[in-house]
Structures are given as C-alpha cells and as structure tokens.
N, C-alpha and C positions, 0 to 999 in steps of 0.2 A: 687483515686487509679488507676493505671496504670497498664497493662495487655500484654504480651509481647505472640502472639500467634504464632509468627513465631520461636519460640522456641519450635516446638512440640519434644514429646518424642519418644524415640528409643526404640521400644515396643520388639525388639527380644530379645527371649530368655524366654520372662512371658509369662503367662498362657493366653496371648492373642488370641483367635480364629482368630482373623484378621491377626496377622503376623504369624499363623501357618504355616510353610513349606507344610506340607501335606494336609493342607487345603487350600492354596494357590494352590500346585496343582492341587488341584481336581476342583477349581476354573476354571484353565488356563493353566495347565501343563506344568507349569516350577515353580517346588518348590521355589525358584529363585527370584520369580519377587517380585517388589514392590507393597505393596496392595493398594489398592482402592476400597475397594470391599463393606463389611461386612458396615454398619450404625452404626458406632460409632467413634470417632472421636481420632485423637493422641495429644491432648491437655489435659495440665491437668485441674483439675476438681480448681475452683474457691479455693482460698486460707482458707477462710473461713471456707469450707468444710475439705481441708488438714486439719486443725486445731482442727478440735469435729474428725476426724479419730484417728488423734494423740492422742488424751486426753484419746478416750477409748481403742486403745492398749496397754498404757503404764499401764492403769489400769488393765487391763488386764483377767478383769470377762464379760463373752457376755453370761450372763444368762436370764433369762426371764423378757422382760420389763415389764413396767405399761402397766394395760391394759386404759389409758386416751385416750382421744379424741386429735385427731392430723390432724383433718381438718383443724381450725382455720387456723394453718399458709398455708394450700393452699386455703383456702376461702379469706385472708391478699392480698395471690398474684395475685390471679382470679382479681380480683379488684385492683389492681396496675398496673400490667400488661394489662391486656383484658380488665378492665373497667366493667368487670362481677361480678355482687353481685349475689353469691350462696346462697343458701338454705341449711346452713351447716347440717340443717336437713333432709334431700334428699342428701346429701352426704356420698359416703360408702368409705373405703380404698380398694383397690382391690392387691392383691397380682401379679403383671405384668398385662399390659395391654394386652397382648394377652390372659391368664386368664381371665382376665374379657369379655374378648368378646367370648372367647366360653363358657360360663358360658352364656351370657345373649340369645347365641345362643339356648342350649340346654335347656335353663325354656321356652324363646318364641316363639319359631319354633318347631316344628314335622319334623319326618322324612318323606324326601321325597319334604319337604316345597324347594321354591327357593327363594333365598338370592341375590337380586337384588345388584354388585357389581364393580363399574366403573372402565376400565380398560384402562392401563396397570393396572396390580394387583401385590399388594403386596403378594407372593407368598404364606405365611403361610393363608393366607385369603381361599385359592381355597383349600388348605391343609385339613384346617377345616372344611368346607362345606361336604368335602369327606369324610372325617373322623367323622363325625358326623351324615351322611349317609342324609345330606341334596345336595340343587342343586345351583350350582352356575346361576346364571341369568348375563351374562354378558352383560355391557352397555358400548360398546370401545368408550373414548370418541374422539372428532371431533381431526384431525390431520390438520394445519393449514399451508400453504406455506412456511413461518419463521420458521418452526422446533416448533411451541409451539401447545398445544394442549387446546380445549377448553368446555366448558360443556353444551351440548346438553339440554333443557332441556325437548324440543318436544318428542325427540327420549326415555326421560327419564321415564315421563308421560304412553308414550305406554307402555315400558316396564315394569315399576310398576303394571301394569292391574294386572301381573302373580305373583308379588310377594307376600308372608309371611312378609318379613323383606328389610330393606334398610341400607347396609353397606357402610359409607362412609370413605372413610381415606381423613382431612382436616386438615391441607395441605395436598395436594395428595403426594402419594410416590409411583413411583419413577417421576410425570412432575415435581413438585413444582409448580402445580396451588393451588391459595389461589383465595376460591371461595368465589366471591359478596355476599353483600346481599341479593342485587333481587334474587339470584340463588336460597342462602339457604331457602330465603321462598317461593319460587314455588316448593322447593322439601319439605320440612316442608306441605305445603297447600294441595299439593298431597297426602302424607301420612296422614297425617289426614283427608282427602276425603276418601280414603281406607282403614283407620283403622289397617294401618300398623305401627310398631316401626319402629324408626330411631336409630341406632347405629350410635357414631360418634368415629371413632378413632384421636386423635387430638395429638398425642405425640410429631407432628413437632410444633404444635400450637408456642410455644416462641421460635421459630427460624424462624419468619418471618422475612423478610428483612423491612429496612425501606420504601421502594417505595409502602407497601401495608400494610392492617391490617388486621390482623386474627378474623373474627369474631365467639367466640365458636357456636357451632350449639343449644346449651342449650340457651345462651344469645338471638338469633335470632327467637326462640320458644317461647320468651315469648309473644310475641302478637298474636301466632297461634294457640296455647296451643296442639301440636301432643304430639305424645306418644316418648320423646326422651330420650334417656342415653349418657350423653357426658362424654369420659374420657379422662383424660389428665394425666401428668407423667411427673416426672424431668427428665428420664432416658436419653431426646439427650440434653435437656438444659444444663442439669451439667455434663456431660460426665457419667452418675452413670447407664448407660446402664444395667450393670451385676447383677444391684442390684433389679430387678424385684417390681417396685413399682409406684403404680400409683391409683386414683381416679376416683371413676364413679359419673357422678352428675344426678338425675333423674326428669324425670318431673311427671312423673306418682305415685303415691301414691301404687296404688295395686302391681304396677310391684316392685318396691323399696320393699318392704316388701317378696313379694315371693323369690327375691335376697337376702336380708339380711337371709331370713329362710333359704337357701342352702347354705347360706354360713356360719354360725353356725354349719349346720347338716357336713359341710365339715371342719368344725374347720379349717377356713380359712379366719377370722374377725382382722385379726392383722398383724402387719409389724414384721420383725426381730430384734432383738435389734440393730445392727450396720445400717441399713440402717433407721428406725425409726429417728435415731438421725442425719442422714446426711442429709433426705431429709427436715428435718427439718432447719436444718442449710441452705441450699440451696434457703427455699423458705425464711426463715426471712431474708438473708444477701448477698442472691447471683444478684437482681439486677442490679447491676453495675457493674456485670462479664458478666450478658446475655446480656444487650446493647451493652456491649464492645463486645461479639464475634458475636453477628451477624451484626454490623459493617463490623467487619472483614471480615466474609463470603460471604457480600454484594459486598466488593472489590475484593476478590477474584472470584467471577462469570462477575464483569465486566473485570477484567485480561483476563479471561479464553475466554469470548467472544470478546474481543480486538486481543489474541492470533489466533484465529483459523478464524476470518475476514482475519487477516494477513500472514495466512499462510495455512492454506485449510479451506478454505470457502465455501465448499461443506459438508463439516460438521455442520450439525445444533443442536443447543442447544435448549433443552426445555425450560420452562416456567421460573423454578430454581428460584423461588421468596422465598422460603423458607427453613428454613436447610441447608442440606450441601451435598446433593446428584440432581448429575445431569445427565437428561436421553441424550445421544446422538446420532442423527441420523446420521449412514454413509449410508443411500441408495445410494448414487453414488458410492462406492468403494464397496459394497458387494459382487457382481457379480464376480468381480475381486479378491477379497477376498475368496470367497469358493471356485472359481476356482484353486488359488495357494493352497487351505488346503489341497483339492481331488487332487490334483495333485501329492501331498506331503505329503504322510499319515507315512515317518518313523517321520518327522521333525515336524507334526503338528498333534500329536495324540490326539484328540477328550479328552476334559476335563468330566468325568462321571458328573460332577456338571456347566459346563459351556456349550457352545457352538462353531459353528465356529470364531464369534468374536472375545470372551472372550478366546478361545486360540490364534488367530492368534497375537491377541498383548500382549498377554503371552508371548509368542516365541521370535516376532520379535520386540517386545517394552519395555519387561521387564516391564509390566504392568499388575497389575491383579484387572481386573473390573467383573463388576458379567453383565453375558450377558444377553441379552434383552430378551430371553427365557425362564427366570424365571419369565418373570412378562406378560407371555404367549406366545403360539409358532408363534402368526403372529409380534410380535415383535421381530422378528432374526435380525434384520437391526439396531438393540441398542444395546448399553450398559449403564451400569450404573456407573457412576463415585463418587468418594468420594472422595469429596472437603473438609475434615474436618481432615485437616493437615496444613503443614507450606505452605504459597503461592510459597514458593522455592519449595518443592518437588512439587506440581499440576504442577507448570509452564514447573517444569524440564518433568515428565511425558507427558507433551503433547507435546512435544518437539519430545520426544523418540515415540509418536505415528503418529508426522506426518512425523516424516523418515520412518518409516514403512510404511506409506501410500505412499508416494514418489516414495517409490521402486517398487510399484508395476510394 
C-alpha cells in the first residue's frame, strides 16, 4: 500500500485548534499566519482507520460499548513495533495520557513533593506540578555546540537525591532526543536506589526515526525491576490526537491496583465508543501507515537541516530523531530580534501565548511556532516547529523565515 503524505489537508475552517485564527494569534499575533505550532499533524489518519470511522457514522448509534478487554491489540503492537512483550495484565486503558499522568501524580506524590523533570519541558508537565500543589525539580539537559542536546546523567543522579517522583517524556518533547539504553538503566538503577517511581510519557514512542530505536522505559526495567508506569498512545502515531486515548503499563503490583481502584472510584476504566473502535483499528492494521510516515518525517528533518546549512547556518536544529516537532536555536539573531520587537511595539505586539520569537516570525514570516518559552523562560532563543505537514509547506515556511532573518 502506498501512502501519499505530501498531500496534507487544508484544515481551515474545522474545529481545528491548530489552524484556529484566534489561536494562532495568540500564538504569534497575526491571526494570519501559517501554523506550526500545536503537536498534531495535517495528514490524514491511515485509511484503515477512515474506514471503522465510516462504518460507524453511517450506522449511526455511539451508545455504550462492551465493557471487553482492548489491550490485546496494543499488547499485538507493543511487540511488533518495540519488540516489547507486555504484561497484558499490568496493563490499564487510561483515558488521555495526560490523564494518566496526573492521575499517577496525585495517588504517588504528596503535596509539596518534587517531581524531578528534564528540561526543556513540555509545558502542561510544570502546569500540573502547580496545579497539584507539587514542585517541579528541574534537570535542564546538556546543550551541545551542534544545536542538539544531551542527557546528563551525573547531574541527574544528584538531582534525584530530592526527588518524590521522576518524569520523563521519551522521546523527549520538544529536542527529539531518544534516549540509550545505558541512560535508561542508570536512571531506572537510580530510582530504584531511591525508591522512587519512574513515569514514562512515551506518546512520541512510534515516531522514531529510522536512524534510532525507541526503547520503552517498562521494556528496559525489566532487568532492574524499579517501580515504573509506562504509557504509550496512538494519539501522534495515527493523527487521533483529539481522541484522548492511551495505555499505562506497570511494573509494580501494589501501585497498579491503587490506580485501577481510582479509577473505578472515578468511573474512568473505559474508552468511548468511537475511539474504542479506531484505536483499535489503528493498532491491528495501521503498521504500514506508521513506517510509511516516519519515513517520511525522517526526510523531511534531513530537507530541513540541508535547507538552513544552505541558507542560515546559524540556526541550529535539535536532536529531531523522533516525531515531527523540532526545537530551533536562533541565538545568533535573538539580540537582533528583540531589538527590532522593542523597537516596534505598534508592528510587533507581544503574543499573550507566545513570545518575542514566536511573534517576530508571526509578523515577518507568516509563520506561527510556539516559542521556546513555553517549554521555560531560559529557552527564549527557541522555537518550536511542526514538521507534521506536506514537506512543500515546512520547505516553503523556512524559506519565508530566513527572509525574515536576512532582513535584519
């Protein structure tokens, strides 16, 4: 089967957050621009999938499914994919993976507890710590002369001393580092010297590139035996973002059990009927959609890093080994850049939701990226780009942002 991803969809006008005008502004203030922004992708979702959507709208009843077991087919894919034999019994459904992580927050952390968590960070990550009335423990990892970033594990080790809990997002979001084994079991070996849990958010997991392999943090725990919960989620693999759905797998017995009891007490142990049926279609038959697009995404980060060799080279690309988001350093042109912002405050009005970057190539690039200050304020020198479109629109957008740099 054959798979045409340069054919992405022309999302204005649907109930898209990403191509929202008014969310784009508040992005980068020009309702205007082209997004890039938001983690989900303008492809559509594997044919397959179309196909069990179709069948059950025409049918046209979304009333209450079986309540059956619907691991199987991701325990099927765990081991097709990853090479990882689950413990379908240690496996729960979790209703979004952010869901399950403040879920696993608030049964094994206290308030007050810190939440050891490698940065740059995924924003809702620091969101929840606060809102939970816990502490974020940040661990910024190593920034490396090539633009890619790398994982400490000395500085890691000390850090741990203070923590309750250890959050990791694998692949990282937003470098796209996919981290070794040796790493995962010196942080595994750690945590189980401390008697801490390991949360592993993995939703990039099957969008690693070919040049590496994702090994789940549950798979890598089995010769260490720490206390870990790994979750994974079709939501970026099959484009099914919106549909809030995803798997915790556990290693621990006692914790599994106090999880499954709150989430019973929260009548929260089951999928929806429409996405039930998709993610399932996804994991029996979508294979040969997800080799085909991270192929694809693969070409598209070496374009992108061919483009900006070729044409400013003072912009450095992250690590970008996995998925479809990439962190970009412009510290050579920032200086230059807040200077024209502040100097131009009708032209380059401050985005409530972005930053200086994230507007100035708003403005002058018709690009809207989510600025590097979302994933904390010493990252103002980033953005975050979203490569999960047709490789014409990324190529054209970088295009349109190094005339903007040009002109400085």
């Amino acid at each position: 089967m054959s798979f045409n991803f340069d054919n992405a969809k022309d999302r204005r006008n649907t109930d898209s957050v990403k191509w929202d005008e008014n969310a784009i502004e508040s992005i980068c203030s020009n309702r205007n621009a082209e997004p890039f922004w938001v983690a989900d992708m303008d492809f559509e979702s594997d044919e397959h999938i179309k196909t069990a959507a179709l069948k059950e709208a025409e049918f046209a009843v979304f009333a209450y499914p079986k309540e059956d077991n619907i691991t199987a087919s991701f325990a099927s894919w765990a081991l097709k994919r990853h090479s990882w034999k689950i413990d379908e019994e240690k496996t729960v459904f979790v209703n979004g993976l952010l869901h399950g992580i403040g879920l696993a927050i608030d049964l094994f952390t206290k308030e007050g507890d810190k939440i050891l968590i490698p940065s740059p960070t995924y924003r809702p990550f620091r969101e929840m710590c606060a809102d939970s009335f816990r502490v974020m423990l940040d661990l910024p990892l190593d920034k490396n002369s090539d633009g890619t970033f790398s994982f400490n594990i000395d500085a890691f080790k000390e850090k741990a001393k203070e923590a309750s809990m250890i959050l990791f997002c694998s692949p990282h979001n937003p470098s796209g580092i996919v981290f070794g084994e040796c790493e995962l079991e010196e942080v595994l070996k750690c945590a189980k010297e401390l008697n801490i849990p390991v949360v592993s958010d993995e939703i990039h997991a099957d969008l690693c590139h070919s040049k590496k392999t994702h090994i789940p943090m549950g798979k890598a725990n089995e010769k260490i035996g720490a206390d870990v919960i790994t979750l994974m989620a079709p939501s970026k693999t099959f484009n099914l973002a919106g549909e809030h759905a995803s798997f915790a797998v556990f290693s621990n017995d006692e914790m599994l059990e106090t999880y499954k009891r709150k989430q019973r007490a929260l009548r929260v142990t089951s999928p929806g009927y429409t996405i039930k049926r998709l993610l399932k279609t996804a994991y029996d038959y979508g294979y040969d959609y997800n080799k085909a697009l991270c192929e694809y995404l693969e070409k598209t980060v070496d374009e992108i890093k061919a483009y900006l060799k070729d044409n400013i080279n003072d912009v450095k690309l992250s690590n970008a080994d996995a998925s479809f988001v990439a962190f970009l350093d412009f510290s050579a042109y920032y200086d230059r850049i807040e200077q024209k912002v502040k100097e131009n405050p009708e032209r380059y009005k401050l985005a409530a939701g972005g930053g200086v970057l994230s507007t100035f190539f708003g403005v002058d690039a018709s690009v809207c990226m989510n600025d590097g200050t979302w994933f904390g304020p010493e990252y103002k020198q980033y953005v975050r780009l979203n490569y999960g479109t047709s490789r014409e629109r990324v190529l054209s957008a970088l295009k349109r942002i190094a005339s903007a740099v040009r002109a400085l």
